[in-house]
C-alpha positions as CSV (number, residue, x, y, z in Angstrom):
1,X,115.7,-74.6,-114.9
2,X,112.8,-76.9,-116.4
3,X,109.7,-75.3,-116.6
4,X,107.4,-78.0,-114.8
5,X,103.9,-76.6,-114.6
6,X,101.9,-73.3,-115.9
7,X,99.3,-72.9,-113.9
8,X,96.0,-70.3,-113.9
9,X,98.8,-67.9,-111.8
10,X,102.0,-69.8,-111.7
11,X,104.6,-71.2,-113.0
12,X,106.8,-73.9,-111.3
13,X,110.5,-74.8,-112.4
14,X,112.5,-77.2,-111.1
15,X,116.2,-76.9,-109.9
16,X,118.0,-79.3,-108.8
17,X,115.8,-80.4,-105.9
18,X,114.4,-77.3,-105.1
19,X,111.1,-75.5,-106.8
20,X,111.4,-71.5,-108.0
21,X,108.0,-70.7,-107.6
22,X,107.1,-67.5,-110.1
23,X,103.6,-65.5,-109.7
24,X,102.4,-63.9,-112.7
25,X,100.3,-60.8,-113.2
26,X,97.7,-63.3,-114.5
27,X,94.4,-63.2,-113.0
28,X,91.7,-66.1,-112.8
29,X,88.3,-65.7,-112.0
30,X,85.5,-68.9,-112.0
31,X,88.9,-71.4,-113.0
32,X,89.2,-69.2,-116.5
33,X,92.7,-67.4,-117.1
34,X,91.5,-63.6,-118.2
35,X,93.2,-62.1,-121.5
36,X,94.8,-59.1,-119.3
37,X,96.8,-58.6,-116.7
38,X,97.2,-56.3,-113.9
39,X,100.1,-54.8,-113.5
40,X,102.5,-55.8,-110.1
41,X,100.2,-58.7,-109.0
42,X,102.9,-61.1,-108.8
43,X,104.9,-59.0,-106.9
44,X,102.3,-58.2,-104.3
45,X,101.5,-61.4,-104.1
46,X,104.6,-62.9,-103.7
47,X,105.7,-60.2,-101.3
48,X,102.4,-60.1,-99.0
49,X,102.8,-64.0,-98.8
50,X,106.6,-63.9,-97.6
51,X,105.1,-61.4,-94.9
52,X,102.5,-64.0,-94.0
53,X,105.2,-66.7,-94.0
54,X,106.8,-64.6,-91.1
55,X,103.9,-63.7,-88.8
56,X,102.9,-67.6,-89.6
57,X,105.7,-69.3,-88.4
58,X,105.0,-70.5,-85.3
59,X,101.6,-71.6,-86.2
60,X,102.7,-73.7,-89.4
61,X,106.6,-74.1,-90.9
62,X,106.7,-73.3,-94.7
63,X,108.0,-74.0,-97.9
64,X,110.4,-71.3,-98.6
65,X,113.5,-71.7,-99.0
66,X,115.2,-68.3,-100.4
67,X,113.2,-65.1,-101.5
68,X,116.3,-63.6,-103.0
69,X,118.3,-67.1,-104.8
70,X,116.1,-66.8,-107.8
71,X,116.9,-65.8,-111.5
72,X,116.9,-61.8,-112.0
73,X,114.2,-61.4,-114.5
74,X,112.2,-63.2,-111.6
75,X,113.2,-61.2,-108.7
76,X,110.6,-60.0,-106.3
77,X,108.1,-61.8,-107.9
78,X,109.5,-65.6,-107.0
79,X,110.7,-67.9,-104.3
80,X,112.9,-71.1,-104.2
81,X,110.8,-73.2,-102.1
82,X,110.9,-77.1,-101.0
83,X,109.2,-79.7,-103.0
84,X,106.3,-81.1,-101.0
85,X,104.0,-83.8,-101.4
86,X,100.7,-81.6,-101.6
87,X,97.6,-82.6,-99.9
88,X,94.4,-82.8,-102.8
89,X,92.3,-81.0,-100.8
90,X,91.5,-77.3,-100.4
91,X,91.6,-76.0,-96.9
92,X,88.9,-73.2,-96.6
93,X,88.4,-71.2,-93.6
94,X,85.1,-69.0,-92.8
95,X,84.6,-66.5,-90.2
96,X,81.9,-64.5,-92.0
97,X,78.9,-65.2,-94.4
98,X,80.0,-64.7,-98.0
99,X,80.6,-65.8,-101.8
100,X,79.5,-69.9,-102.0
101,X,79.1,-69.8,-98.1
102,X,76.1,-67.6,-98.4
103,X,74.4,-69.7,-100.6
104,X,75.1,-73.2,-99.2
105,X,73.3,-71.4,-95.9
106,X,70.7,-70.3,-97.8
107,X,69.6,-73.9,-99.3
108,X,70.6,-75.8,-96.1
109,X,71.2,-73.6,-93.4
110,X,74.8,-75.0,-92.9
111,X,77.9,-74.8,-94.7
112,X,80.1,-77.9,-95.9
113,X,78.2,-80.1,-92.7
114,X,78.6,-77.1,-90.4
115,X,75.2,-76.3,-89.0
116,X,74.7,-72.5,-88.9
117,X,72.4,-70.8,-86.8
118,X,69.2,-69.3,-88.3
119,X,68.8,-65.6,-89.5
120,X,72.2,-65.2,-90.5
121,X,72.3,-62.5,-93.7
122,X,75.0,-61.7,-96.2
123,X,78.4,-60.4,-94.2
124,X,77.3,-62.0,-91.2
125,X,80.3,-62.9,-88.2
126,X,80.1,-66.8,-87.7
127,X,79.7,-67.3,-83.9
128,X,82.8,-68.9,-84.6
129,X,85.0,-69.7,-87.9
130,X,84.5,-72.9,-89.4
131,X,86.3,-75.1,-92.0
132,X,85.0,-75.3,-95.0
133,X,87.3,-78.0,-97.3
134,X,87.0,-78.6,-101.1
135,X,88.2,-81.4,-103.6
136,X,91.5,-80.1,-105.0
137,X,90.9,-80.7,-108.9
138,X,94.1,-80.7,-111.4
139,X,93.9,-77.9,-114.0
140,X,91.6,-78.6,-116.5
141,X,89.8,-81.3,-114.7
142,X,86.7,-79.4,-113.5
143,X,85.6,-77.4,-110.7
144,X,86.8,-77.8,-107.0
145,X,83.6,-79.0,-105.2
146,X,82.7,-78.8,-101.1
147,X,83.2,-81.6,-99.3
148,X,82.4,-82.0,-95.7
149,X,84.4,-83.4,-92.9
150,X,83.8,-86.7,-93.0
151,X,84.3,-86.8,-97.1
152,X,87.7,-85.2,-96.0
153,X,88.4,-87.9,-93.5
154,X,87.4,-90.4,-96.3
155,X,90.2,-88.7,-98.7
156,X,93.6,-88.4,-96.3
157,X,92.4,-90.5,-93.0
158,X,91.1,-89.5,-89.7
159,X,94.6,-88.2,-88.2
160,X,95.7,-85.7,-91.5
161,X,91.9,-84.5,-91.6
162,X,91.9,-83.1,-87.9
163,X,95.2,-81.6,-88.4
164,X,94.5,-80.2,-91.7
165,X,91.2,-78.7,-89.5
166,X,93.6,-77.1,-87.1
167,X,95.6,-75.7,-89.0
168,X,93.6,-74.0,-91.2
169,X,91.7,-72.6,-88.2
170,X,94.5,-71.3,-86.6
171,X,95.9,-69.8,-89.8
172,X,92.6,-67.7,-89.9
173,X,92.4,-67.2,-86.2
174,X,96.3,-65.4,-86.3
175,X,95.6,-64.0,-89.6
176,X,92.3,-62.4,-89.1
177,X,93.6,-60.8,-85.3
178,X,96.5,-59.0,-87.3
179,X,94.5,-57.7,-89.8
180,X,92.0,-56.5,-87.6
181,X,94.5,-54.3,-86.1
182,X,95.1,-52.9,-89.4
183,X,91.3,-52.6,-89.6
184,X,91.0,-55.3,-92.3
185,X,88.6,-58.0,-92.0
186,X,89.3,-61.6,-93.2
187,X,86.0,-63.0,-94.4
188,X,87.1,-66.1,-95.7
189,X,90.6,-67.7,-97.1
190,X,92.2,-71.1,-98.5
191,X,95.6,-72.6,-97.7
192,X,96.9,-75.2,-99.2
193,X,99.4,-77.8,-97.8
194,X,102.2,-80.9,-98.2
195,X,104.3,-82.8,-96.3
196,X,107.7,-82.3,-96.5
197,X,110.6,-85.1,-97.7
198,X,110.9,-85.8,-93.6
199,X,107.2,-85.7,-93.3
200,X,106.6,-82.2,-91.7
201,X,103.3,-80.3,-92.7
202,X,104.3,-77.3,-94.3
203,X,102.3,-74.4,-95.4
204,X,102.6,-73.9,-99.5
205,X,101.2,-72.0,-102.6
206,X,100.4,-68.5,-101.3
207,X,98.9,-67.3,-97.9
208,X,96.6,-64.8,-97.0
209,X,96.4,-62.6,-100.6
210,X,93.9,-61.0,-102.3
211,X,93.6,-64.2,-104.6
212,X,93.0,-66.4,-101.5
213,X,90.9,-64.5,-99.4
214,X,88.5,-62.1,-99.2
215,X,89.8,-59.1,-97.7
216,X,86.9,-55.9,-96.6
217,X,88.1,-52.5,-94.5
218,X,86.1,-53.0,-91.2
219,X,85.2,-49.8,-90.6
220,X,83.0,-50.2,-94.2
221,X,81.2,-53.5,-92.9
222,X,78.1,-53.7,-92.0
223,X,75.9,-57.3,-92.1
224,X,73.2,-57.1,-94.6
225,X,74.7,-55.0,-97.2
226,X,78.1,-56.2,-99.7
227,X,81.0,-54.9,-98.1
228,X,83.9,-53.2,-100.8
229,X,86.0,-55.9,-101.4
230,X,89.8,-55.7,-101.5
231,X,90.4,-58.6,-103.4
232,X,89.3,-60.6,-106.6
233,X,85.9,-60.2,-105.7
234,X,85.6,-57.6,-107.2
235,X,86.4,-58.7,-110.6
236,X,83.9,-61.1,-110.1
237,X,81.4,-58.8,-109.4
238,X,82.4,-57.2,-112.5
239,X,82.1,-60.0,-114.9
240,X,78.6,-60.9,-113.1
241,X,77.6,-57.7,-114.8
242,X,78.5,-59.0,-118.6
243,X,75.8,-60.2,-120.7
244,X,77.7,-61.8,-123.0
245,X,79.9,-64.1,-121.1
246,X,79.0,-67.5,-119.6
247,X,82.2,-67.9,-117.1
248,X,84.0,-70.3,-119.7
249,X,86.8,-69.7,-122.0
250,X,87.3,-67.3,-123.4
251,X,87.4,-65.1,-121.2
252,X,86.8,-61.2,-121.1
253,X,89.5,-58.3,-121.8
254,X,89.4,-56.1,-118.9
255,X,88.4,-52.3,-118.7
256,X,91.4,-50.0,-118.3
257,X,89.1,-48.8,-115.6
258,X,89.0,-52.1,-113.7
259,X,92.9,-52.9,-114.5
260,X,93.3,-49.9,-112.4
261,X,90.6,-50.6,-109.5
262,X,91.9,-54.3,-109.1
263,X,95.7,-53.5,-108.8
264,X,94.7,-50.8,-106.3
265,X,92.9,-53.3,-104.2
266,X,96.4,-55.4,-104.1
267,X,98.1,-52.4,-103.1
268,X,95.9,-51.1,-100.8
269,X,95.9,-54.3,-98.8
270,X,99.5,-55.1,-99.0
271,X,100.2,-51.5,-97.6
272,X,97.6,-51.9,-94.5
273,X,98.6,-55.1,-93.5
274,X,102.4,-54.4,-93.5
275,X,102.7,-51.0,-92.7
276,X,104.9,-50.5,-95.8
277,X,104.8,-48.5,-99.1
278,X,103.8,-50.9,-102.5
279,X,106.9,-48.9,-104.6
Protein backbone atom coordinates (compact mmCIF):
# COMPACT_ATOMS: atom_id res chain seq x y z
CA UNK A 1 0.00 0.00 0.00
CA UNK A 2 1.14 3.77 -0.76
CA UNK A 3 0.59 5.95 1.98
CA UNK A 4 -1.34 8.86 0.01
CA UNK A 5 -2.38 11.44 2.59
CA UNK A 6 -1.84 12.14 6.55
CA UNK A 7 -4.37 14.04 7.52
CA UNK A 8 -5.31 15.94 11.10
CA UNK A 9 -7.13 12.18 11.89
CA UNK A 10 -6.42 10.02 8.95
CA UNK A 11 -4.45 8.36 6.91
CA UNK A 12 -5.34 7.28 3.31
CA UNK A 13 -3.44 4.42 1.26
CA UNK A 14 -4.01 3.51 -1.92
CA UNK A 15 -4.49 -0.20 -3.21
CA UNK A 16 -4.90 -0.97 -6.28
CA UNK A 17 -8.07 1.09 -7.04
CA UNK A 18 -9.48 0.98 -3.81
CA UNK A 19 -8.64 3.46 -0.66
CA UNK A 20 -7.97 1.70 3.13
CA UNK A 21 -9.12 4.46 5.02
CA UNK A 22 -7.16 4.30 8.78
CA UNK A 23 -8.55 6.58 11.84
CA UNK A 24 -5.98 7.35 14.28
CA UNK A 25 -6.30 8.12 17.98
CA UNK A 26 -5.23 11.66 16.93
CA UNK A 27 -7.36 14.38 18.01
CA UNK A 28 -7.73 17.99 16.42
CA UNK A 29 -9.26 20.77 17.92
CA UNK A 30 -9.41 24.58 16.07
CA UNK A 31 -7.45 22.72 12.68
CA UNK A 32 -4.33 22.00 15.26
CA UNK A 33 -3.21 18.19 15.68
CA UNK A 34 -2.86 17.86 19.69
CA UNK A 35 0.55 16.16 21.07
CA UNK A 36 -1.72 13.19 22.75
CA UNK A 37 -3.87 10.83 21.98
CA UNK A 38 -6.82 9.17 23.32
CA UNK A 39 -6.82 5.84 23.53
CA UNK A 40 -9.52 3.71 21.06
CA UNK A 41 -10.73 6.80 19.13
CA UNK A 42 -10.07 5.30 15.92
CA UNK A 43 -11.74 2.39 16.66
CA UNK A 44 -14.86 4.00 17.92
CA UNK A 45 -14.86 6.08 15.25
CA UNK A 46 -14.44 3.83 12.72
CA UNK A 47 -16.91 1.41 14.26
CA UNK A 48 -19.84 4.08 15.13
CA UNK A 49 -19.47 5.24 11.38
CA UNK A 50 -19.90 1.64 9.82
CA UNK A 51 -23.14 1.56 12.20
CA UNK A 52 -24.15 4.81 10.66
CA UNK A 53 -23.35 3.48 7.14
CA UNK A 54 -26.06 0.85 7.92
CA UNK A 55 -28.97 2.76 9.39
CA UNK A 56 -28.00 5.41 6.41
CA UNK A 57 -28.32 3.38 3.54
CA UNK A 58 -31.33 4.07 2.12
CA UNK A 59 -31.06 7.70 2.59
CA UNK A 60 -27.49 7.97 0.90
CA UNK A 61 -25.18 4.84 -0.70
CA UNK A 62 -21.54 4.92 0.77
CA UNK A 63 -18.13 4.48 0.27
CA UNK A 64 -17.23 1.26 1.88
CA UNK A 65 -16.26 -1.32 0.39
CA UNK A 66 -14.91 -4.00 3.17
CA UNK A 67 -14.68 -3.35 6.95
CA UNK A 68 -12.73 -6.55 7.53
CA UNK A 69 -10.18 -6.76 3.86
CA UNK A 70 -7.70 -4.46 5.51
CA UNK A 71 -4.12 -5.15 6.84
CA UNK A 72 -4.07 -6.64 10.56
CA UNK A 73 -2.27 -4.06 12.39
CA UNK A 74 -5.23 -1.88 11.06
CA UNK A 75 -8.10 -4.02 11.83
CA UNK A 76 -11.12 -2.47 13.52
CA UNK A 77 -9.82 0.74 13.08
CA UNK A 78 -10.02 0.91 8.99
CA UNK A 79 -12.06 0.41 5.92
CA UNK A 80 -11.36 -0.30 2.22
CA UNK A 81 -13.61 2.16 0.69
CA UNK A 82 -14.13 3.56 -3.09
CA UNK A 83 -12.17 6.38 -4.46
CA UNK A 84 -14.52 9.26 -4.99
CA UNK A 85 -14.35 12.51 -6.44
CA UNK A 86 -15.04 14.64 -3.22
CA UNK A 87 -17.18 17.63 -3.28
CA UNK A 88 -14.95 21.04 -1.67
CA UNK A 89 -17.58 21.84 0.37
CA UNK A 90 -18.53 21.08 3.95
CA UNK A 91 -22.07 19.99 4.40
CA UNK A 92 -23.19 21.19 7.96
CA UNK A 93 -26.50 20.46 9.39
CA UNK A 94 -28.23 22.43 12.49
CA UNK A 95 -31.06 21.52 14.44
CA UNK A 96 -30.11 23.45 17.67
CA UNK A 97 -28.35 26.74 18.53
CA UNK A 98 -24.64 26.00 19.30
CA UNK A 99 -20.67 26.44 18.78
CA UNK A 100 -20.24 29.09 15.52
CA UNK A 101 -24.13 28.95 15.05
CA UNK A 102 -24.66 30.77 18.22
CA UNK A 103 -22.62 33.45 17.36
CA UNK A 104 -23.41 34.04 13.67
CA UNK A 105 -27.23 34.49 15.39
CA UNK A 106 -25.98 36.70 17.76
CA UNK A 107 -24.32 39.34 15.13
CA UNK A 108 -27.03 38.77 12.44
CA UNK A 109 -29.77 37.00 13.76
CA UNK A 110 -29.36 34.25 10.94
CA UNK A 111 -27.03 31.53 10.33
CA UNK A 112 -25.12 31.05 6.87
CA UNK A 113 -28.33 33.19 5.05
CA UNK A 114 -30.77 31.30 7.12
CA UNK A 115 -32.99 33.88 8.87
CA UNK A 116 -33.59 32.72 12.55
CA UNK A 117 -36.33 33.89 14.55
CA UNK A 118 -35.62 36.38 17.41
CA UNK A 119 -35.00 35.36 21.13
CA UNK A 120 -33.40 32.31 20.36
CA UNK A 121 -30.60 31.56 23.38
CA UNK A 122 -27.73 29.03 23.55
CA UNK A 123 -29.17 25.22 23.05
CA UNK A 124 -32.13 26.43 21.52
CA UNK A 125 -34.39 23.73 18.96
CA UNK A 126 -34.43 25.37 15.44
CA UNK A 127 -38.14 25.50 14.37
CA UNK A 128 -36.60 23.39 11.93
CA UNK A 129 -32.92 22.19 10.94
CA UNK A 130 -31.16 24.17 8.53
CA UNK A 131 -28.02 23.72 6.35
CA UNK A 132 -25.30 25.46 7.21
CA UNK A 133 -22.31 24.71 4.33
CA UNK A 134 -18.61 25.73 4.65
CA UNK A 135 -15.55 26.17 2.14
CA UNK A 136 -13.70 22.76 2.33
CA UNK A 137 -9.93 24.13 2.70
CA UNK A 138 -6.96 21.55 2.00
CA UNK A 139 -4.72 20.93 5.13
CA UNK A 140 -2.72 23.60 5.78
CA UNK A 141 -4.47 26.08 3.66
CA UNK A 142 -6.44 27.98 6.35
CA UNK A 143 -9.69 27.75 8.04
CA UNK A 144 -12.94 26.36 6.51
CA UNK A 145 -15.20 29.58 6.32
CA UNK A 146 -19.40 29.71 6.13
CA UNK A 147 -20.67 30.17 2.99
CA UNK A 148 -24.37 30.51 2.28
CA UNK A 149 -26.47 28.94 -0.27
CA UNK A 150 -26.08 30.92 -3.02
CA UNK A 151 -21.98 31.01 -2.56
CA UNK A 152 -22.61 27.16 -2.60
CA UNK A 153 -24.59 27.20 -5.75
CA UNK A 154 -21.79 29.53 -7.11
CA UNK A 155 -19.07 26.65 -6.16
CA UNK A 156 -20.82 23.14 -7.63
CA UNK A 157 -23.99 24.63 -9.67
CA UNK A 158 -27.53 24.94 -8.90
CA UNK A 159 -28.47 21.07 -9.39
CA UNK A 160 -25.36 19.53 -6.91
CA UNK A 161 -26.13 22.45 -4.33
CA UNK A 162 -29.95 21.36 -3.81
CA UNK A 163 -28.98 17.85 -3.58
CA UNK A 164 -26.06 18.33 -1.43
CA UNK A 165 -29.05 20.48 0.79
CA UNK A 166 -31.12 17.31 0.87
CA UNK A 167 -29.01 15.18 1.76
CA UNK A 168 -27.46 16.57 4.41
CA UNK A 169 -30.89 17.41 5.83
CA UNK A 170 -32.11 14.06 5.65
CA UNK A 171 -28.91 12.62 7.08
CA UNK A 172 -29.72 14.82 10.25
CA UNK A 173 -33.41 14.28 10.10
CA UNK A 174 -32.70 10.01 10.27
CA UNK A 175 -29.79 10.50 12.42
CA UNK A 176 -31.20 12.79 15.02
CA UNK A 177 -34.77 10.49 15.24
CA UNK A 178 -32.48 7.36 16.23
CA UNK A 179 -30.58 9.00 18.57
CA UNK A 180 -33.35 10.40 20.22
CA UNK A 181 -34.62 7.05 20.99
CA UNK A 182 -31.47 6.43 22.63
CA UNK A 183 -32.05 9.71 24.40
CA UNK A 184 -29.13 11.51 22.58
CA UNK A 185 -29.61 14.73 20.99
CA UNK A 186 -27.88 15.72 17.69
CA UNK A 187 -27.17 19.42 17.85
CA UNK A 188 -25.30 19.90 14.93
CA UNK A 189 -23.10 17.46 12.39
CA UNK A 190 -20.96 17.63 8.91
CA UNK A 191 -20.91 15.04 6.18
CA UNK A 192 -18.89 15.13 3.61
CA UNK A 193 -19.46 13.80 0.03
CA UNK A 194 -18.13 12.59 -3.76
CA UNK A 195 -19.35 11.15 -6.63
CA UNK A 196 -18.51 7.91 -7.43
CA UNK A 197 -16.43 6.56 -10.85
CA UNK A 198 -20.33 6.09 -12.36
CA UNK A 199 -21.37 9.34 -10.99
CA UNK A 200 -23.44 8.22 -7.87
CA UNK A 201 -23.31 10.59 -4.65
CA UNK A 202 -21.94 8.70 -2.07
CA UNK A 203 -21.59 9.44 1.60
CA UNK A 204 -17.61 9.51 2.67
CA UNK A 205 -15.11 10.45 5.51
CA UNK A 206 -16.94 9.60 8.76
CA UNK A 207 -20.73 9.93 9.71
CA UNK A 208 -22.32 10.95 12.76
CA UNK A 209 -19.13 10.69 15.45
CA UNK A 210 -18.19 12.50 18.14
CA UNK A 211 -15.63 14.34 15.83
CA UNK A 212 -18.49 15.42 13.43
CA UNK A 213 -21.13 16.28 15.62
CA UNK A 214 -22.09 17.43 18.70
CA UNK A 215 -23.72 14.87 20.62
CA UNK A 216 -25.71 15.96 24.40
CA UNK A 217 -27.90 13.31 26.58
CA UNK A 218 -31.48 14.82 26.28
CA UNK A 219 -32.60 14.22 29.43
CA UNK A 220 -29.49 16.90 30.61
CA UNK A 221 -30.72 19.70 28.06
CA UNK A 222 -32.13 22.45 28.87
CA UNK A 223 -32.11 25.94 26.41
CA UNK A 224 -30.22 28.65 28.12
CA UNK A 225 -27.59 26.79 29.94
CA UNK A 226 -24.41 24.47 28.01
CA UNK A 227 -25.57 21.10 27.80
CA UNK A 228 -22.52 18.15 28.75
CA UNK A 229 -21.23 17.45 25.64
CA UNK A 230 -20.37 13.97 24.40
CA UNK A 231 -18.13 14.85 21.94
CA UNK A 232 -14.97 17.10 21.16
CA UNK A 233 -16.50 19.88 22.54
CA UNK A 234 -15.47 19.23 25.33
CA UNK A 235 -11.79 19.43 24.66
CA UNK A 236 -12.59 22.65 23.37
CA UNK A 237 -13.99 23.83 26.24
CA UNK A 238 -10.99 22.70 27.94
CA UNK A 239 -8.36 24.46 25.98
CA UNK A 240 -10.70 27.76 26.10
CA UNK A 241 -9.58 27.60 29.70
CA UNK A 242 -5.58 27.74 28.94
CA UNK A 243 -3.96 31.03 29.28
CA UNK A 244 -1.14 30.21 27.52
CA UNK A 245 -2.24 28.98 24.21
CA UNK A 246 -3.45 30.87 21.24
CA UNK A 247 -5.22 27.89 19.20
CA UNK A 248 -2.05 27.61 16.80
CA UNK A 249 0.64 25.04 16.70
CA UNK A 250 1.87 23.82 18.92
CA UNK A 251 -0.59 22.56 20.54
CA UNK A 252 -1.27 21.54 24.26
CA UNK A 253 -0.37 18.02 26.01
CA UNK A 254 -3.48 16.76 27.46
CA UNK A 255 -4.35 16.17 31.27
CA UNK A 256 -4.38 12.43 32.08
CA UNK A 257 -7.65 13.70 33.53
CA UNK A 258 -9.06 14.84 30.28
CA UNK A 259 -7.47 11.75 28.22
CA UNK A 260 -9.79 9.93 30.35
CA UNK A 261 -13.03 12.19 30.25
CA UNK A 262 -12.72 12.53 26.27
CA UNK A 263 -12.36 8.68 25.49
CA UNK A 264 -15.37 8.14 27.84
CA UNK A 265 -17.45 10.57 25.94
CA UNK A 266 -16.64 8.24 22.68
CA UNK A 267 -17.60 5.37 24.51
CA UNK A 268 -20.47 6.48 26.14
CA UNK A 269 -21.95 7.56 22.87
CA UNK A 270 -20.96 4.67 20.78
CA UNK A 271 -22.60 2.37 23.51
CA UNK A 272 -26.07 4.45 23.53
CA UNK A 273 -26.47 4.68 20.03
CA UNK A 274 -25.79 0.97 19.24
CA UNK A 275 -26.93 -0.79 22.11
CA UNK A 276 -23.59 -2.55 22.26
CA UNK A 277 -20.65 -2.86 24.80
CA UNK A 278 -17.25 -0.49 23.61
CA UNK A 279 -14.83 -3.81 24.63
Amino acid sequence: MELLHSGKVRDVYADGDDLVLVTSDRISIYDVILPTPIPDKGKILTQLSLWWFEQLSDVIPNHVISATDVPDEFSGRAIRCERLDMVMVECIARGYLAGSGLKDYGRDGAVSGNPLPPGLIEASQLPEPIFTPSTKEPVGGGHDEPIDFAQTVERVGPELAEELRRVTLEVYRRGSEIAAAKGIIIADTKIEVGHSKDGTLKLGDEVLTPDSSRFWGADEWKPGSVPRYLDKQFLRDWSGQLADWDRTDPGPEIPDEVVEATRNRYVEVYERLTGERWR
